[in-house]
N, C-alpha and C positions, 0 to 999 in steps of 0.2 A: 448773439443768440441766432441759432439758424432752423432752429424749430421747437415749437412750444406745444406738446403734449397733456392732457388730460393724464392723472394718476391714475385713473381706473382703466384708462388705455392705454398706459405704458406696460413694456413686455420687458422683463428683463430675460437676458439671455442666458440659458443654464446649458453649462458643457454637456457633451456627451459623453465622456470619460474625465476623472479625476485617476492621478495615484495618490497613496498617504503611504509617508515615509516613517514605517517603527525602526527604530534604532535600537538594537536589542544590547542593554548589557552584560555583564561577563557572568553569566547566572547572580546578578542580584536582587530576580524574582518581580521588579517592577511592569515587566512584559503583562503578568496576570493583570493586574489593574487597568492598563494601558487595555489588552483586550474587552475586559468587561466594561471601559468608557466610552469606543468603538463603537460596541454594539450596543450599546445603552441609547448613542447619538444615532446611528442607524436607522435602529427602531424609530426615535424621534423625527428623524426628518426624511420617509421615504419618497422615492422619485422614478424620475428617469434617468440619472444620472449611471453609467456603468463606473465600480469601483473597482482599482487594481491595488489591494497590498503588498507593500514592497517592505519587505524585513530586511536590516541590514545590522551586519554586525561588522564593522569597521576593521579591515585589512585579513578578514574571514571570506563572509559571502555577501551576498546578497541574492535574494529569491524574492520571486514578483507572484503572488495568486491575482487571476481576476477571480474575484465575490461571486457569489448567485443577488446579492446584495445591489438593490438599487436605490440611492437615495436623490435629495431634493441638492445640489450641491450648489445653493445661493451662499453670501457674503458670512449669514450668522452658521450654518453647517464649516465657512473653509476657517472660520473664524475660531470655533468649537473643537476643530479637530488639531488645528495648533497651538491649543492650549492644549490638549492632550499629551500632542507628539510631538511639538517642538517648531520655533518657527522655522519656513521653510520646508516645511512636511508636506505640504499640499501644490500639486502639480496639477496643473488643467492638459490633459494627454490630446483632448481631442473637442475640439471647441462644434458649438451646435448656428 
């Protein structure tokens, strides 16, 4: 142990950017869902975090939005949103 912290004065440290990675299927309509659970967790966990969505459709495209969307992006948000979109969806772009 090389230092022993108070819980109430520990800081954890929340990125400044995350990306989430949708993986769009070949129109089998699961995208809609996928959106409205997005923004469902969104709503739930706003922050300071800046978010980039990156849509990708495998050997097509991929396209990156940064959000107007700022959220909280701790452990239970990167945790919530790969259940969403799959592990490996969530990327830390830009550490704080």
């Amino acid at each position: 142990v090389q230092e022993i912290v108070l819980l109430d004065n520990a800081r954890v440290k929340i990125p400044l950017q995350i990306s989430v990675t949708v993986r769009l299927n070949n129109g089998a309509g699961a995208g809609d869902d996928v959106a409205k659970k997005l923004r469902e967790l969104f709503e739930r966990k706003p922050g300071d975090t800046d978010v980039r969505l990156r849509l990708l459709r495998k050997k097509e495209f991929l396209v990156s939005y940064d959000l107007a969307d700022r959220v909280r992006a701790d452990r239970e948000f990167r945790a919530a949103a790969e259940q969403i979109c799959g592990r490996g969806s969530v990327e830390i772009t830009a550490q704080g």
